[in-house]
Structures are given as structure tokens and as C-alpha cells.
C-alpha positions in Angstrom: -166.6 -42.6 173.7 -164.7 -45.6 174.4 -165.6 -49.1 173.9 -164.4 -52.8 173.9 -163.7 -53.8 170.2 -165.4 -57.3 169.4 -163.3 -60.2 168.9 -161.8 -60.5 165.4 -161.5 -64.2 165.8 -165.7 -63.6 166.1 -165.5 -61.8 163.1 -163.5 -63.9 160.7 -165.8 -67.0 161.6 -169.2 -65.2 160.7 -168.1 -65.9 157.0 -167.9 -62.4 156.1 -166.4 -61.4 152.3 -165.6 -57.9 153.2 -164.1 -56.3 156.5 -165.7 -53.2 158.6 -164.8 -50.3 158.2 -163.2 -50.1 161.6 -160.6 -52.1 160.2 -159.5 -50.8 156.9 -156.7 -48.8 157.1 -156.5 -45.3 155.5 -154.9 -45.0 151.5 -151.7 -43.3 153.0 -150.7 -46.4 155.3 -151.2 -48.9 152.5 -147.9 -49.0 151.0 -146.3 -52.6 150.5 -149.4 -54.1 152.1 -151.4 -56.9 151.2 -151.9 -60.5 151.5 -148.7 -61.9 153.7 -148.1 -65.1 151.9 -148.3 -63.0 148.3 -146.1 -60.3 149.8 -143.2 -62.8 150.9 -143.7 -64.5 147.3 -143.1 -61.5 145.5 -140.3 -60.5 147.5 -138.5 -63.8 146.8 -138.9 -63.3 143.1 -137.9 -60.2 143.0 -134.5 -61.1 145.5 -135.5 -58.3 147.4 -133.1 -58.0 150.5 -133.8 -59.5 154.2 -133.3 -59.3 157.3 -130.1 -60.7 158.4 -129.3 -63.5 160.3 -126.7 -63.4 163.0 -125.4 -66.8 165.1 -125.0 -66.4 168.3 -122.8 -69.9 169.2 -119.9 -68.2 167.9 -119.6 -65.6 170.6 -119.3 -68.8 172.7 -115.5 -69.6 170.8 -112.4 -69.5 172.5 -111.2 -68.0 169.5 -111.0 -64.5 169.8 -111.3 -63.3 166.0 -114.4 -65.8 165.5 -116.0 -64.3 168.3 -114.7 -60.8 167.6 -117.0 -61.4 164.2 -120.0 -62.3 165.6 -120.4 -59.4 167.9 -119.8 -57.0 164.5 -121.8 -58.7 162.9 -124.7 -58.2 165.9 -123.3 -54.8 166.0 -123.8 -53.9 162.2 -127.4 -55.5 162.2 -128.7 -53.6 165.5 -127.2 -50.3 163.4 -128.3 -50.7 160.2 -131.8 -52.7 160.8 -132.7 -52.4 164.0 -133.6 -56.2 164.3 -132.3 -59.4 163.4 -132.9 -63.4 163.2 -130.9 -65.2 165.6 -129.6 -68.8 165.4 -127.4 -70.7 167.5 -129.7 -68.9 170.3 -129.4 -71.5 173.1 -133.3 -72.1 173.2 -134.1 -75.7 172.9 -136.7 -76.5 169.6 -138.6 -78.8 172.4 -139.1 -75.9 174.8 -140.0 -73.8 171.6 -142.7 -76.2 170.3 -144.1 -76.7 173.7 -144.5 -72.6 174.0 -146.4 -72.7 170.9 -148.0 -76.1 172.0 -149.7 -74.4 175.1 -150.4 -71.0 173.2 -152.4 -72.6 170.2 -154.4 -74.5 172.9 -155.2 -71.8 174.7 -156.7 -69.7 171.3 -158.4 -72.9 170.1 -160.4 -72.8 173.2 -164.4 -72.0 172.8 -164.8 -68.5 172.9 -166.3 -68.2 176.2 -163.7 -70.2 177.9 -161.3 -67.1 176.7 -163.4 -64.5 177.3 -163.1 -65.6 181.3 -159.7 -64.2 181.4 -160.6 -61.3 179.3 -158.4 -58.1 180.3 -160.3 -54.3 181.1 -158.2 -51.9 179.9 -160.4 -48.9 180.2 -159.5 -49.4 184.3 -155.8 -50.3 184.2 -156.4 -53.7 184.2 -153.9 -54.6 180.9 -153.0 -58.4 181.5 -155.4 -61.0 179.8 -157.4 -62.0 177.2 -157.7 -58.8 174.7 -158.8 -57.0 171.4 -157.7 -53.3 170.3 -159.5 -50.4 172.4 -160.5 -47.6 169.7 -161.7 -44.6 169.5 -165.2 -44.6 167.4 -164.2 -41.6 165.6 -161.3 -42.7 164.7 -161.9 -46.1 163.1 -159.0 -47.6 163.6 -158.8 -51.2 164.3 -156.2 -53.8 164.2 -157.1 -57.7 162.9 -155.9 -59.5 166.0 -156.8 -60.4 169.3 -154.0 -61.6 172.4 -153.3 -62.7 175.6 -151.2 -60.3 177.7 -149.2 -60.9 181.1 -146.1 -60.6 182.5 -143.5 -63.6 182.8 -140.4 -62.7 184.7 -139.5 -61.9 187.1 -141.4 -64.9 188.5 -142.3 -63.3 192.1 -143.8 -60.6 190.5 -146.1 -62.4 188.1 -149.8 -62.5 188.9 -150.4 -66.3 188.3 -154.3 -65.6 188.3 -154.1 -64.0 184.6 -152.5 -66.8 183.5 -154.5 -69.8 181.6 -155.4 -72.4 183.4 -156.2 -73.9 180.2 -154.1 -75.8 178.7 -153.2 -77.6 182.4 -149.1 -76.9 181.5 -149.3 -73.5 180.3 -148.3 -71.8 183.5 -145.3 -74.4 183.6 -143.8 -74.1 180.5 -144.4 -70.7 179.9 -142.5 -70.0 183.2 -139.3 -72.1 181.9 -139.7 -69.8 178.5 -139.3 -66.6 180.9 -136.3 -67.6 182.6 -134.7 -69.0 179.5 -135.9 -65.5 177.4 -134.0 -63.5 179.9 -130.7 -65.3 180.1 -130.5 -65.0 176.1 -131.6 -61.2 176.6 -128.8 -60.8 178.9 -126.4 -62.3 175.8 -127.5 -60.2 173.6 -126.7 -57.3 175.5 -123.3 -58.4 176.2 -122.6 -58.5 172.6 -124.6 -55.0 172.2 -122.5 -53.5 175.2 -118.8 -55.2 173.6 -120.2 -53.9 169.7 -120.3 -50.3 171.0 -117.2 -50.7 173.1 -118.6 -51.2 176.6 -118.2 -52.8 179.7 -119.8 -56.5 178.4 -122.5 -56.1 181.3 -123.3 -52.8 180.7 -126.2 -52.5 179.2 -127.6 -54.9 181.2 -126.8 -53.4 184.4 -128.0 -49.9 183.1 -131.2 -51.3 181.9 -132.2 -53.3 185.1 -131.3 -50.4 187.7 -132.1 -51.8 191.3 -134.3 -54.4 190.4 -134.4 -56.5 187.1 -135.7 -56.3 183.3 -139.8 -57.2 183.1 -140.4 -59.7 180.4 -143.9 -59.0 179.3 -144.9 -61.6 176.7 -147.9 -60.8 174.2 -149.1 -63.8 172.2 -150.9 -62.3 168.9 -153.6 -63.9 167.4 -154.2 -62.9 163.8 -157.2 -64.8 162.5 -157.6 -65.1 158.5 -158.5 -61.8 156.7 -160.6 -61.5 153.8 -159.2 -58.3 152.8 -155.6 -58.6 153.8 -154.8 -55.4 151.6 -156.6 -53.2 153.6 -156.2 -54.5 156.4 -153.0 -54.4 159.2 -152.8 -57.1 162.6 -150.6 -54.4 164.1 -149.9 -51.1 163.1 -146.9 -49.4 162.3 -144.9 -48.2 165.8 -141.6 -48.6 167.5 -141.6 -50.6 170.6 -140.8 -49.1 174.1 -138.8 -52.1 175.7 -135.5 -51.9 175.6 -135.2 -55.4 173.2 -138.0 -57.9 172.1 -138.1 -61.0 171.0 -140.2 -62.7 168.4 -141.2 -66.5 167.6 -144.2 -67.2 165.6 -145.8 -70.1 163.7 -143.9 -70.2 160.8 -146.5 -67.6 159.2 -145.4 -64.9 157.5 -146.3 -61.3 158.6 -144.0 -59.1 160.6 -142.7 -55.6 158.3 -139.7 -53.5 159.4 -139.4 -50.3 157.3 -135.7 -50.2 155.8 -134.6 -47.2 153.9 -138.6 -46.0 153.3 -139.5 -49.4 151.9 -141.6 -52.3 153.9 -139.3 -55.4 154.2 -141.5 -58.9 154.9 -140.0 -61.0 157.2 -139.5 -64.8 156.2 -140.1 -67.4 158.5 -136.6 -68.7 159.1 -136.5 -72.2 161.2 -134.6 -72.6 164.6 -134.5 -68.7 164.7 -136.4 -66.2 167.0 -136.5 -62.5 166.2 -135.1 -59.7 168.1 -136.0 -56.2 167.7 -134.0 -52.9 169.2 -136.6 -50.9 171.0 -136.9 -47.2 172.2 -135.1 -47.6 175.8 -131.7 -49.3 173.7 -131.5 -46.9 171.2 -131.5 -44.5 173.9 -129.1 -45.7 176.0 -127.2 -46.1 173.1 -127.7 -42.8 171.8 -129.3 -43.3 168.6 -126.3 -45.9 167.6 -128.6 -48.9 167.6 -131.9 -48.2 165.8 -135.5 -48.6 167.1 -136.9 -50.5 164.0 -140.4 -49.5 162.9 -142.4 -52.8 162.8 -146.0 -53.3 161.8 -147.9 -56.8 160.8 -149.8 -57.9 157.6 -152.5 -60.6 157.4 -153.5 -63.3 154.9 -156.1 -65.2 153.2 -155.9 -68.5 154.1 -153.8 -68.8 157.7 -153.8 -68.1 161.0 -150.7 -66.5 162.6 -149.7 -66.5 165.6 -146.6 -64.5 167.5 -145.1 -65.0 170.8 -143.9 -61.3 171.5 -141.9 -60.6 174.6 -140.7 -56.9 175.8 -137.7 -56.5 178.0 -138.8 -53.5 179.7 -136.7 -51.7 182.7 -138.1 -50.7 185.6 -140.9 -47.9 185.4 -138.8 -45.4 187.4 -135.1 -46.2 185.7 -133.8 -43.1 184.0 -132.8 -43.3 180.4 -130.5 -41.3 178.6 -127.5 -41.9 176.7 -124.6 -43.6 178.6 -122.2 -41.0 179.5 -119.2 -43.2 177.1 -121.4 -42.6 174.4 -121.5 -38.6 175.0 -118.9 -36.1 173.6 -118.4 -32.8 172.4 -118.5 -34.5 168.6 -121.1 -36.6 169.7 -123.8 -35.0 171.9 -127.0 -36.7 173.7 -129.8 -36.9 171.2 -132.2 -37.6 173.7 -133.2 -36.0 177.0 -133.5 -37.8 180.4 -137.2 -39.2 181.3 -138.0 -42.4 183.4 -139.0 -45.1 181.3 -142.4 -45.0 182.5 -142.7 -40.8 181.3 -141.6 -42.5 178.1 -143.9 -44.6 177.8 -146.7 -41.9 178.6 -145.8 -39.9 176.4 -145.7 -42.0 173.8 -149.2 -43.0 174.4 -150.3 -39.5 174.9 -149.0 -38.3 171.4 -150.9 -41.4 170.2 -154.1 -40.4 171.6 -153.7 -37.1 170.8 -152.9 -38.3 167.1 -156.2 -40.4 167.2 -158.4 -37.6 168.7 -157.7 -34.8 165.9 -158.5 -37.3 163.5 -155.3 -37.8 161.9 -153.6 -41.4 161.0 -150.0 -42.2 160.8 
């Protein structure tokens, strides 16, 4: 049986000292968990090694050997990590703040006031106001709640999903949309010229007849009393083809590198980007889908502003025929994105149904 989890943000307020048992993740998941503000601490200490940060304003220079560099160096991060901070990524801090303006508003409204855009995913109905759907014999919860819905393109937006609370939400998180999606198509210039592509063409691959659908996710990961045994999000690759990531300035988001959990650190005027499932395809397993998962804390609230680039449901991926040879053969075989994106859910299910874990 199937049911609605109840609202973590609920949960956290009651004053409880321990969490459910729903949300405590099994012994074999809990490696380089615990409390996120510790975990980035330690890490510090100990200089272990971060996530790197690329700048994008010098693929802007006229000179060729400056912006040669930056597009290795985007190149080398998307091989070897899988994600990366950007700076120099053309968003204004204004437009940024205002995003984050709107979404905190939105989460500090009274619960019942959220709860009228509140999302039913048991019939299809995904965009909205959310918590994790389990199964109960699986116990396996997540400590957040979100607001899902898509953000671009504009004309195929469903504006009555979208707050009406805060009054500006709709227009600034509209400008955010447009503005995501011209830096995504950047990004994939530099991806297509690291690989040596056409500049466009991952872009042009990954939009088909129509055009990339930015699907942003705010997270909402209250305070956790039990942040070692607990996870906001569990471990998982995403299926977009890139997302991007602004948060807070909390601490939280892990990216296994070389079998260890690497903390990300909150780095100011940079926005994350992860490689996801349909670019690493395309790219045939050159650029790596990064396993991501996200720790809680103590004593703040985080909050992330996620947003998938996702192609169209019935694009085809597979590895772009320049990036096929006899030494180098497709690793992956042709679905739509959409049988992709089943599948992945189905092995889930399946996974959560025998009652096995990650």
C-alpha cells in the first residue's frame, strides 16, 4: 500500500529528539554521513579534496589559448567529477537573491497555505507542493519536502502550479528560467568543443524538434535531530541531461569520488552543475553521471534550487555517432529518454519491493 508521507517540516516542529523509523536509513548506506555542518568541518581539517571550480568568463576571451583553457578545464571536471562549481556564470547576484527571496517566502508560509498547492503523485499529477511517496514495507523516507514544476519553456508551463504566494514568484522565477537555459546552452558549447564537437552540438542533439525542459525542484530540508541517520535525498544519478544547483549557503550536497563521499562547500557567486544520465550518454560514457545524495544538520535549514535540463520525452539517446569507433564502441543502447526514465524508476520500485536498499 501506498500512501502520502507527512510533511517533515511537521515533523521537525513537533520537538521530537529522535526520528521515525521511516527515515533512518539502513547501516550499509551510512558511510561519510552525519551532521552537514560537522561533515564539511572535518573535511576542511583534514584538506580533504573538493569539487573544482571552473570560470566560465574566460571562454568569453578573444584570446584563443585563455579560452582554449577554460573549456579543458570544464572538460577535465565533467570527466573526472561529473560536476563542478561555476563562477563567472553570467547570472546576476540580484536575480539570484531574489530566486531565493521568493522561495524562502513561499516555505515560510503556514502550513495550510502550502498544502493548497500540494502535488498527487499517486495519479500523475507530479508538479507542486510535495513530500517522498514510500512504500510502507520498505521504510524508506527522505528528510525534505519541495515544490516541483516546470519553468521553461514558458508556453508550456502550467502557471496554476505555480505560488501565488509570494505576489513575484511567478515573475522572477520566469526570468530565472530563461536565464538557466541560456547558461545551459554555454555549458554545452564548452562540453561539445571539450570532446571535439560541433560547439552546438550537444545542444542541438539534446533538444531534438522542440527544446530542453527546465524542471526546477526547490528542496526543503528542515532541521534533523539525527542527521547521522538520516539522508534529505538519497543516493541516485540524475536523468536530465545537466542540472544546476544554487542553495542557501548550507552545506549538504555529496558526490561519490573514487568510493569516498565528498561534501560540497558552499562557494559564493557560484551555482552547481551536475552531468546527468542523457550527457553521459550522448557522450558515451566520456563525461560522468555523478552520484549525488544530501546530508542534513542540527541546527539549519537548507534549502536548494534544483533545476533538470531534460530533452524531450520521445528524443532518442545514444552515443553520438563521432564518439563511436571500432576502438571505441557504444556503451549504451538506444532508448527515448522517457524509456530511460522508466526504467530507471522501475528498477527502483522493483529494488524497494523485494526489500532491498541501495
Amino acid at each position: 500500500m501506498v500512501v502520502v508521507a507527512a510533511r517533515v517540516e511537521s515533523l521537525a516542529q513537533s520537538g521530537l529528539n529522535a526520528i521515525p523509523t521511516e527515515y533512518i536509513r539502513p547501516v550499509e548506506e551510512r558511510k561519510d554521513m552525519g551532521d552537514a555542518l560537522e561533515v564539511v568541518k572535518a573535511q576542511i581539517k583534514e584538506g580533504t579534496r573538493q569539487i573544482p571550480v571552473v570560470d566560465l568568463r574566460d571562454f568569453n576571451s578573444e584570446n584563443k589559448e585563455i579560452k582554449q583553457a577554460c573549456v579543458e578545464s570544464v572538460r577535465k571536471a565533467a570527466e573526472e567529477w561529473g560536476v563542478m562549481h561555476i563562477a563567472g556564470h553570467g547570472m546576476s547576484a540580484e536575480l539570484l537573491e531574489q530566486v531565493q527571496k521568493v522561495g524562502k517566502q513561499f516555505f515560510h508560509l503556514p502550513l495550510e497555505q502550502k498544502e493548497r498547492y500540494a502535488n498527487d503523485q499517486a495519479s500523475g499529477n507530479i508538479q507542486g507542493y510535495g513530500s517522498k511517496l514510500s512504500n510502507n514495507s520498505s521504510g524508506q523516507l527522505e528528510w525534505e519536502d519541495y515544490f516541483f514544476h516546470l519553468i521553461h519553456p514558458e508556453e508550456k508551463a502550467d502557471f496554476t502550479v505555480w505560488p501565488k504566494e509570494p505576489s513575484d514568484y511567478i515573475e522572477v522565477t520566469k526570468e530565472y528560467g530563461k536565464q538557466l537555459r541560456g547558461l545551459a546552452a554555454k555549458v554545452l558549447s564548452i562540453l561539445s568543443l571539450g570532446l571535439g564537437l560541433d560547439e552546438d552540438r550537444f545542444d542541438r542533439e539534446l533538444r531534438g524538434s522542440e527544446d530542453l525542459a527546465l524542471q526546477l525542484k526547490i528542496n526543503y530540508y528542515p532541521k534533523c535531530p539525527q542527521p547521522d541517520l538520516a539522508l534529505g535525498v538519497e543516493a541516485h544519478t540524475d536523468v536530465s541531461s545537466l542540472t544546476f544547483i544554487n542553495t542557501n549557503g548550507v552545506p549538504g550536497l555529496q558526490v561519490l569520488k573514487d568510493d569516498r563521499w565528498i561534501t560540497a562547500e558552499c562557494i559564493p557567486d557560484t551555482v552547481i552543475v551536475h552531468i546527468g544520465d542523457s550527457l553521459e550518454i550522448l557522450s558515451n560514457g566520456k563525461y560522468k553521471s555523478v552520484v549525488h545524495r544530501a546530508l542534513v544538520n542540527k541546527e539549519k535549514v537548507r534549502i536548494s534550487w534544483a533545476v533538470f535540463c531534460e530533452p524531450p520525452e520521445k528524443l532518442m539517446l545514444r552515443p553520438l555517432e563521432e564518439l563511436v569507433s571500432e576502438d571505441t564502441p557504444a556503451k549504451f543502447t538506444p532508448r527515448t529518454f522517457f524509456q530511460h526514465f522508466e526504467q530507471k524508476l522501475l528498477f527502483k520500485k522493483s529494488f524497494i519491493a523485494s526489500g532491498k536498499t541501495k
